[in-house]
MOPAC internal coordinates of N, CA, C and O (Angstrom, degrees):
PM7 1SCF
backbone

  N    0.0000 0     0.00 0     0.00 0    0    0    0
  C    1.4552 1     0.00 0     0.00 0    1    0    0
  C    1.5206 1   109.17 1     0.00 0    2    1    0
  O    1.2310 1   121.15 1   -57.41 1    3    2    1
  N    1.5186 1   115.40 1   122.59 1    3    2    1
  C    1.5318 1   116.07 1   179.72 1    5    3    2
  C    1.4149 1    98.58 1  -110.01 1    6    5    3
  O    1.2310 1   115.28 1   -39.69 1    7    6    5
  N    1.3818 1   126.55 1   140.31 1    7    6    5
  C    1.4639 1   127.83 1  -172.87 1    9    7    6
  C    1.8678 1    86.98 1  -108.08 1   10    9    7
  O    1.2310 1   119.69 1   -28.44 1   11   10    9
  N    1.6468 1   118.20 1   151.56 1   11   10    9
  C    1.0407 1   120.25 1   173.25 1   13   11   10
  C    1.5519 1    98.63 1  -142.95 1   14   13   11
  O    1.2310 1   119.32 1   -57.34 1   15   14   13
  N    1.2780 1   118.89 1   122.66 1   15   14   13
  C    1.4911 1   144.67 1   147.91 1   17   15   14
  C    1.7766 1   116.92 1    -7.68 1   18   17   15
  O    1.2310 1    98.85 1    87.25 1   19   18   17
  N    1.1513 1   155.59 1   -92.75 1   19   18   17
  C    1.0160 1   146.69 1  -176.15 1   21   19   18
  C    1.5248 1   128.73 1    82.69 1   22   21   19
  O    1.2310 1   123.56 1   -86.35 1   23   22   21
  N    0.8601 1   110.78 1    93.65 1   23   22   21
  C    1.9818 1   110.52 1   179.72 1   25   23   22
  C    1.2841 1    88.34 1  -129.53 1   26   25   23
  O    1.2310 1   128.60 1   -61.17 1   27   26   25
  N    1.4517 1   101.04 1   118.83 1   27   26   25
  C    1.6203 1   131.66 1   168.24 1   29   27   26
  C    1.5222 1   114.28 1  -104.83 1   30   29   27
  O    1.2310 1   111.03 1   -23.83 1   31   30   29
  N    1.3533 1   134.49 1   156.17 1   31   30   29
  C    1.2847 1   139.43 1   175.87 1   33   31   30
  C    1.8768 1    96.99 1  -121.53 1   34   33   31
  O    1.2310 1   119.11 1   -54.97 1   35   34   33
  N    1.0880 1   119.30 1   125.03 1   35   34   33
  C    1.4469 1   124.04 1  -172.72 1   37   35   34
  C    1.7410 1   102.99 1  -110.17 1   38   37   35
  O    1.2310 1   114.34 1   -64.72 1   39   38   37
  N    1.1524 1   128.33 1   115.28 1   39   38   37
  C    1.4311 1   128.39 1   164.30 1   41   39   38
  C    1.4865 1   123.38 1   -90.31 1   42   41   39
  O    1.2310 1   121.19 1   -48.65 1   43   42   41
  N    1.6274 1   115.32 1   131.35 1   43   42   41
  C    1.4898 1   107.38 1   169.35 1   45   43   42
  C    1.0711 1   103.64 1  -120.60 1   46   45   43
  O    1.2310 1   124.04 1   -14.56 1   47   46   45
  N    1.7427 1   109.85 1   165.44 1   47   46   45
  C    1.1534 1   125.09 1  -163.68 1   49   47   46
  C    1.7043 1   116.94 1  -113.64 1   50   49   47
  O    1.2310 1   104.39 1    10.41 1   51   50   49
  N    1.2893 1   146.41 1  -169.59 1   51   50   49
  C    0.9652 1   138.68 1   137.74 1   53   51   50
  C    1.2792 1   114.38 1  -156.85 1   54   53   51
  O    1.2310 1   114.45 1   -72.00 1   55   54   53
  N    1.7059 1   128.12 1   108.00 1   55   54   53
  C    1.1828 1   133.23 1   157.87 1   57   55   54
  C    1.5394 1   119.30 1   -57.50 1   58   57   55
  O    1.2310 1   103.68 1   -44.86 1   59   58   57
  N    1.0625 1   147.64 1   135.14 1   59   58   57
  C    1.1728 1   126.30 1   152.19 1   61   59   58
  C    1.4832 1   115.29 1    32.64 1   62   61   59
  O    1.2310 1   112.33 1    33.57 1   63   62   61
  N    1.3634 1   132.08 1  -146.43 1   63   62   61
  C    1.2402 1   124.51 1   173.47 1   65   63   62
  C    1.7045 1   129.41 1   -63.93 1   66   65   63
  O    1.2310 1   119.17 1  -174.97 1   67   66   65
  N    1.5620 1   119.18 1     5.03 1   67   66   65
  C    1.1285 1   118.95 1  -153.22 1   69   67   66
  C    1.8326 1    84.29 1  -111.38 1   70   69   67
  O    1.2310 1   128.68 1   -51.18 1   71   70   69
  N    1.2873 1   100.89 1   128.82 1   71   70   69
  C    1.5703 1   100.63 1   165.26 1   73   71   70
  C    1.7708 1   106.66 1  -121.32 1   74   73   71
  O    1.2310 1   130.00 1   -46.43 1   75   74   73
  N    1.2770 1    98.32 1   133.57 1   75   74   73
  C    1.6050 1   112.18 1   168.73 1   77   75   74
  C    1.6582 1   136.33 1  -147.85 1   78   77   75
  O    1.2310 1   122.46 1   -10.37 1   79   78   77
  N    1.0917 1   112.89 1   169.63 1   79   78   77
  C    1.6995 1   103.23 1  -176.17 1   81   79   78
  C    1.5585 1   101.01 1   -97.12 1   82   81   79
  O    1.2310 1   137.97 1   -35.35 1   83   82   81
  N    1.5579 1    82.78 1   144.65 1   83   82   81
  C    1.8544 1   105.81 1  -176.53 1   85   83   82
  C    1.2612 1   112.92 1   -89.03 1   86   85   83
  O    1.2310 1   128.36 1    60.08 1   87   86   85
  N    1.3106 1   101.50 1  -119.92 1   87   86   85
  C    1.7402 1   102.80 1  -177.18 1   89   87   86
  C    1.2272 1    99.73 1  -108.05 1   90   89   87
  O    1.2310 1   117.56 1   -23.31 1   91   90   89
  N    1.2282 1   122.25 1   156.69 1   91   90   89
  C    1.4592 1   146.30 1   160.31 1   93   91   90
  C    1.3170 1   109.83 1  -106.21 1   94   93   91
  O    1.2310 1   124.10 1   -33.05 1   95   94   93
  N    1.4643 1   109.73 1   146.95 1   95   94   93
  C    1.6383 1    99.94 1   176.39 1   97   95   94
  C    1.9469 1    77.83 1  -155.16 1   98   97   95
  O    1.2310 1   136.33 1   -20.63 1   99   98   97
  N    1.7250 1    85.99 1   159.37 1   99   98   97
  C    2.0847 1   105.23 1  -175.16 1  101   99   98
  C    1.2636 1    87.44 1  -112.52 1  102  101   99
  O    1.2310 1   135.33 1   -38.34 1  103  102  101
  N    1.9817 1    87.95 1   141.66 1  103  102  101
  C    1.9151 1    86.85 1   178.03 1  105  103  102
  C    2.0405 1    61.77 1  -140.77 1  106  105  103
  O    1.2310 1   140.48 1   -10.94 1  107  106  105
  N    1.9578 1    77.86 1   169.06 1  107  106  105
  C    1.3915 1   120.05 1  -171.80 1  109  107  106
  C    1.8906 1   111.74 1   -44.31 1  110  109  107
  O    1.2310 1   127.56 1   110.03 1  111  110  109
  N    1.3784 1   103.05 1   -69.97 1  111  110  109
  C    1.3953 1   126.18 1  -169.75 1  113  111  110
  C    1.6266 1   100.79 1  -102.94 1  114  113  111
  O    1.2310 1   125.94 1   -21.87 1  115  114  113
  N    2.0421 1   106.19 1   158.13 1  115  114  113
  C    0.9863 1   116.41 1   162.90 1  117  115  114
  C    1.5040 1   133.16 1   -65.81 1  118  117  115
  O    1.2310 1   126.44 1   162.16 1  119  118  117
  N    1.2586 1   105.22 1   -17.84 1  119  118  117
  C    1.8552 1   138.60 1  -177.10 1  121  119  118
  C    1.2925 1   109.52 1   -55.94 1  122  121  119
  O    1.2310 1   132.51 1   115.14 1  123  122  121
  N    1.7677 1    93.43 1   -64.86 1  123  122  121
  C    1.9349 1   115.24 1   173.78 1  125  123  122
  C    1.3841 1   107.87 1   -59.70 1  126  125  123
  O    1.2310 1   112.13 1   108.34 1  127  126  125
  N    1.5174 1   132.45 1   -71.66 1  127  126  125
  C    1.3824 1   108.26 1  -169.19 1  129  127  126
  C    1.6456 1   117.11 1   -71.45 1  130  129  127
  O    1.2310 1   110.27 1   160.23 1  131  130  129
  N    0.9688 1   135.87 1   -19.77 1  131  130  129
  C    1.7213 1   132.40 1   156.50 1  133  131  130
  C    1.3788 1   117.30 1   -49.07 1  134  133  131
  O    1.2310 1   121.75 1   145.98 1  135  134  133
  N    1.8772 1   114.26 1   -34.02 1  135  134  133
  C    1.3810 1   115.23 1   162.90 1  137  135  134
  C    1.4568 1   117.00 1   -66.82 1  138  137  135
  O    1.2310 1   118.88 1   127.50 1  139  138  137
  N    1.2948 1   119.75 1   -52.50 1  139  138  137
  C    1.5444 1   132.79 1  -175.99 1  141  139  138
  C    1.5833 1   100.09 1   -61.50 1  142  141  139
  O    1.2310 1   113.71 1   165.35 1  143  142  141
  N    1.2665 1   129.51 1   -14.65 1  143  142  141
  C    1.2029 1   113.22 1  -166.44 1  145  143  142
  C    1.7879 1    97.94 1   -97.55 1  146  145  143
  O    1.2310 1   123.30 1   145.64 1  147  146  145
  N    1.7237 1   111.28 1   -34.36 1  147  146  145
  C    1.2962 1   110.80 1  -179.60 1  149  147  146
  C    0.9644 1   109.01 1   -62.68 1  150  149  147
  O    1.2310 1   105.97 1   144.55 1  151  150  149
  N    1.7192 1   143.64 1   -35.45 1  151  150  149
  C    1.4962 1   150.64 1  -157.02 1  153  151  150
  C    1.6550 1   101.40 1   -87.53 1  154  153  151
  O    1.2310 1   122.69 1   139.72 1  155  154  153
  N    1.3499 1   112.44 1   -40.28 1  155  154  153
  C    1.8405 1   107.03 1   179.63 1  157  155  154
  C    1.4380 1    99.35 1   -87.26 1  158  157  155
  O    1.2310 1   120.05 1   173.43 1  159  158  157
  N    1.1046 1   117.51 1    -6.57 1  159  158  157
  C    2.0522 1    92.48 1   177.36 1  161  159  158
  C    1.4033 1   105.22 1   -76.95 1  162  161  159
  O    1.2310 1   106.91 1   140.12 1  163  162  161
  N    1.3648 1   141.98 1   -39.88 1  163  162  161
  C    1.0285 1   122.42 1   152.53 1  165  163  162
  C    2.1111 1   132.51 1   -16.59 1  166  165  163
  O    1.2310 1   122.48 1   136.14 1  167  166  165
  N    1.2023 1   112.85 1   -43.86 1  167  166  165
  C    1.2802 1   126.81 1  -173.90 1  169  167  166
  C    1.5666 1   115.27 1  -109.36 1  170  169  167
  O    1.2310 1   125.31 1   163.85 1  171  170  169
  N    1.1658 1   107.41 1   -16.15 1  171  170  169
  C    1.4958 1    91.70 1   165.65 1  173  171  170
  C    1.5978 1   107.87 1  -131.84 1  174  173  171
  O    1.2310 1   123.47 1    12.56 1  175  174  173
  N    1.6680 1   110.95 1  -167.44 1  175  174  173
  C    1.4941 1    93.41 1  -169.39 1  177  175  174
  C    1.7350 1   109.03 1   -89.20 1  178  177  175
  O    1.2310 1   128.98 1   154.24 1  179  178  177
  N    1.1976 1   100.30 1   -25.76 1  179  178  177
  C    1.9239 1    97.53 1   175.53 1  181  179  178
  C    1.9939 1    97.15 1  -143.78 1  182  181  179
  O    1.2310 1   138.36 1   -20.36 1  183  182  181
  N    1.2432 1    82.02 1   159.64 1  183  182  181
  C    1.7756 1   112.51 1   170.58 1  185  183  182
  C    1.1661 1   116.77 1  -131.58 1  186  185  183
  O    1.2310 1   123.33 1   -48.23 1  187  186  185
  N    1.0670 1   111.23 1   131.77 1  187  186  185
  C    1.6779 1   116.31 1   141.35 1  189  187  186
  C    0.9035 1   143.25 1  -148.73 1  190  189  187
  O    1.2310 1   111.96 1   -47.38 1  191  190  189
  N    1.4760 1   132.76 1   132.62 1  191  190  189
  C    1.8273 1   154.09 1   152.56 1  193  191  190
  C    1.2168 1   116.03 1   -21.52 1  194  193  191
  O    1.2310 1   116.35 1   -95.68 1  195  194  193
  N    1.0057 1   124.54 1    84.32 1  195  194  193
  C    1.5348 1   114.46 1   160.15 1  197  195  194
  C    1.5170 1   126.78 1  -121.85 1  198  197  195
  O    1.2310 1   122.42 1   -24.85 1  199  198  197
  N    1.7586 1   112.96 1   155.15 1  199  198  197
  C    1.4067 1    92.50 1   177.13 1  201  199  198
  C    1.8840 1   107.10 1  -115.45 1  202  201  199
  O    1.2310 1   111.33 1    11.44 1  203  202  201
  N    1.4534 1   133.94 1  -168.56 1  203  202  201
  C    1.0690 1   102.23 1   174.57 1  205  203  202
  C    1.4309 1    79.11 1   179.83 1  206  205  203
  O    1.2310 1   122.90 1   -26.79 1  207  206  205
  N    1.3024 1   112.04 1   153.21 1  207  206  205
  C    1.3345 1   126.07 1   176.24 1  209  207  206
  C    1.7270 1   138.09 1  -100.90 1  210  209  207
  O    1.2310 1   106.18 1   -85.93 1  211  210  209
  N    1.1367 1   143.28 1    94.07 1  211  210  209
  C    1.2432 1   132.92 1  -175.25 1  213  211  210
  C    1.4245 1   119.95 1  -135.44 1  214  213  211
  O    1.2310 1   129.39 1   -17.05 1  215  214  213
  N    1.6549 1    99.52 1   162.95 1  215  214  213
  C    1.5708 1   111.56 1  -155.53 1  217  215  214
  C    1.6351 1    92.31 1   -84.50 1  218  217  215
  O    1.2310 1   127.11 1   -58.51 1  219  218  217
  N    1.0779 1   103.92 1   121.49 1  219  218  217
  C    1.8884 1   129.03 1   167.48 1  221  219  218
  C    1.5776 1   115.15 1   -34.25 1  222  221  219
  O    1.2310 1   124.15 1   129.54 1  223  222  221
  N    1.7060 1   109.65 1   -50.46 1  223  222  221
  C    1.2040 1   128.01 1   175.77 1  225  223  222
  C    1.7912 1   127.45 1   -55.55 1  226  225  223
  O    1.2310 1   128.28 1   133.02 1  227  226  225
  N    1.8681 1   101.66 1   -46.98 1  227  226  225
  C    1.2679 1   104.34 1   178.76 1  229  227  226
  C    1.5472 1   103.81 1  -126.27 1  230  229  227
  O    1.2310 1   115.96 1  -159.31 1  231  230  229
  N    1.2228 1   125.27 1    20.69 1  231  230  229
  C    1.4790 1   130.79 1   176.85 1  233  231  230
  C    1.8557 1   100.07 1    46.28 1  234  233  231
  O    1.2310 1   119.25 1  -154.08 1  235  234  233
  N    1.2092 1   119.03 1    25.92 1  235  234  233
  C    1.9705 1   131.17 1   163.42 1  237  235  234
  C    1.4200 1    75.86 1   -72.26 1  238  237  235
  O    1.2310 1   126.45 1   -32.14 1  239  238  237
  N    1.9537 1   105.20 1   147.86 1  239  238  237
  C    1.1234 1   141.61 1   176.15 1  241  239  238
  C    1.5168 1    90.44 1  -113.82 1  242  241  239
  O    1.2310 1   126.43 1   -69.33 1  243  242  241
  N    1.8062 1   105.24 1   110.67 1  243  242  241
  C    1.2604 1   113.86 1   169.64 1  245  243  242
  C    1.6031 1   117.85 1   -98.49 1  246  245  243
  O    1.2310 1   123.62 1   176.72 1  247  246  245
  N    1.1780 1   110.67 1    -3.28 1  247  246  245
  C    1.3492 1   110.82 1  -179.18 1  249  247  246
  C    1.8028 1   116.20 1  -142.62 1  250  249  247
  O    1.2310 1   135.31 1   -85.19 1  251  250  249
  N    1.2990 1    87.98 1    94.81 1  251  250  249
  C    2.1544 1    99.32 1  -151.06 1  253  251  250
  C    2.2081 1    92.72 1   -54.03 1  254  253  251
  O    1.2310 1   138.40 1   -27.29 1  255  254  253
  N    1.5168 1    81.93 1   152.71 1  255  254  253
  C    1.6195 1    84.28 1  -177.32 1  257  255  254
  C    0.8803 1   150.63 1   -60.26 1  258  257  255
  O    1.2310 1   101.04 1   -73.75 1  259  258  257
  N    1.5813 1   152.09 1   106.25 1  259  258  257
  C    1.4230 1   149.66 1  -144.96 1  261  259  258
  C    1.7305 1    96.38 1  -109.42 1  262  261  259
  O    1.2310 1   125.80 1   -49.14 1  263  262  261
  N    1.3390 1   106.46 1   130.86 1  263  262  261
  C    1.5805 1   125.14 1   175.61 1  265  263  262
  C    1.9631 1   111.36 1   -77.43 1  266  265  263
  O    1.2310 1   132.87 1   -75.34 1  267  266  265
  N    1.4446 1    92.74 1   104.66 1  267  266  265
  C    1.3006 1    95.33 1   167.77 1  269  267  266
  C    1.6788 1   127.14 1   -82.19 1  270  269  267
  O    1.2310 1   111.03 1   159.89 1  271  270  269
  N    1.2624 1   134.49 1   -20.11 1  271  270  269
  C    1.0725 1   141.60 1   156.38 1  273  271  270
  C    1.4413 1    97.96 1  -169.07 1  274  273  271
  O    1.2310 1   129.11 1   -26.60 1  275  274  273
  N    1.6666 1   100.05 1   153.40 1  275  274  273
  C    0.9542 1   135.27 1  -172.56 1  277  275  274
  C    1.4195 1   138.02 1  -107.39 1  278  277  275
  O    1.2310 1    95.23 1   -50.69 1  279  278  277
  N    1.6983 1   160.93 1   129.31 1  279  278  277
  C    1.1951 1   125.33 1  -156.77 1  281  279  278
  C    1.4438 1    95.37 1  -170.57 1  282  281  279
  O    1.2310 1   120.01 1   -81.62 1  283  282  281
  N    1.1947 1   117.59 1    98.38 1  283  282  281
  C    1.7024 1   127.06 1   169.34 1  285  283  282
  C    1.4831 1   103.33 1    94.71 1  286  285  283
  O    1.2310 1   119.74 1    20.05 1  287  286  285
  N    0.8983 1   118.10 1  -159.95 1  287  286  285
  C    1.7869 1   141.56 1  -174.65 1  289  287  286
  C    1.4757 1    97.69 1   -72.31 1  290  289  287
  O    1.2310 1   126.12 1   -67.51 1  291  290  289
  N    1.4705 1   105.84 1   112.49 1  291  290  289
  C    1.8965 1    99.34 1   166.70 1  293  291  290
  C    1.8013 1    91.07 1  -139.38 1  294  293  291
  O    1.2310 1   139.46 1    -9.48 1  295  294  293
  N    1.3774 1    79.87 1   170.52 1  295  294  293
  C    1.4636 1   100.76 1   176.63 1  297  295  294
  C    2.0919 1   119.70 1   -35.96 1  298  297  295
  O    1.2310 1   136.28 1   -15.22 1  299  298  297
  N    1.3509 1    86.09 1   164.78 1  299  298  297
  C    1.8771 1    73.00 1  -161.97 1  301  299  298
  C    1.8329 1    88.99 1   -75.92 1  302  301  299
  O    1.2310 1   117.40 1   112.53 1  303  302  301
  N    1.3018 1   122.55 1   -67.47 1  303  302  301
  C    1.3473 1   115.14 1   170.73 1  305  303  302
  C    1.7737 1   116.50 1    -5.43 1  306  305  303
  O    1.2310 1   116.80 1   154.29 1  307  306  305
  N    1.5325 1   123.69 1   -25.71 1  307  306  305
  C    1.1815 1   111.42 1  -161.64 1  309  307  306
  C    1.7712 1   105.68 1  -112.66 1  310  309  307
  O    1.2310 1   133.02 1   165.92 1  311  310  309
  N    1.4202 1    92.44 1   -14.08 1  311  310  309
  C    1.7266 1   106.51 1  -167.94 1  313  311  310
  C    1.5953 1    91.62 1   -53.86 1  314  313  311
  O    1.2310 1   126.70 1     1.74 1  315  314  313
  N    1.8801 1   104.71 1  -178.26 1  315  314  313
  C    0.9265 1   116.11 1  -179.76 1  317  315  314
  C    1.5103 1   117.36 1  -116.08 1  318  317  315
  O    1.2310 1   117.47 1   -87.44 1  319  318  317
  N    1.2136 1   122.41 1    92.56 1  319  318  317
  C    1.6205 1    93.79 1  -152.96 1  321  319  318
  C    1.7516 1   104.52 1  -114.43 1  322  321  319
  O    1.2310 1   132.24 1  -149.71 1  323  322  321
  N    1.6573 1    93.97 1    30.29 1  323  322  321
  C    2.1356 1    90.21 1   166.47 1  325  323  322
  C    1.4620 1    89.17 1   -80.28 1  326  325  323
  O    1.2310 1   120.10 1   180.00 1  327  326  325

C-alpha cells in the first residue's frame, strides 16, 4: 500500500438558481492550490483547497479531506459548520 498526498482546488459554479461543482484540478504543493484557489474566487462563485490522502494501489481515500482555505459559496460537504 503506497499512500499519496493530494491537494486539489475544487470550483463552484452558479447559474441562475442552479449551483454546481466545476472542475477540479491536483497541483504539487499545499502553497499552489491555496494560491489557485485565491486567484479563481474572483471568477467563480466558491473555491476550495483541499488536501487528502489516498492509496496509489486502489485509488481508497485513506485520509478523508481537510479544507485548506476556503472562498465564497461551496458545496455543503465543504462549508464550515463548527
Amino acid at each position: 500500500m503506497t499512500d499519496k498526498t493530494l491537494f486539489i482546488v475544487q470550483q463552484f459554479e452558479r447559474r441562475g438558481k442552479k449551483f454546481t461543482a466545476g472542475r477540479s484540478v491536483e497541483y504539487r504543493t499545499a502553497a499552489e492550490a491555496i494560491a489557485r484557489a485565491e486567484r479563481d474566487a474572483e471568477k467563480f462563485a466558491g473555491v476550495v483547497a483541499l488536501t487528502m490522502a489516498v492509496d496509489t494501489d486502489t485509488g481508497e481515500v485513506v485520509e478523508e479531506p481537510k479544507v485548506l482555505a476556503r472562498f465564497g459559496e461551496v458545496g455543503r460537504e465543504f462549508r464550515d459548520e463548527g
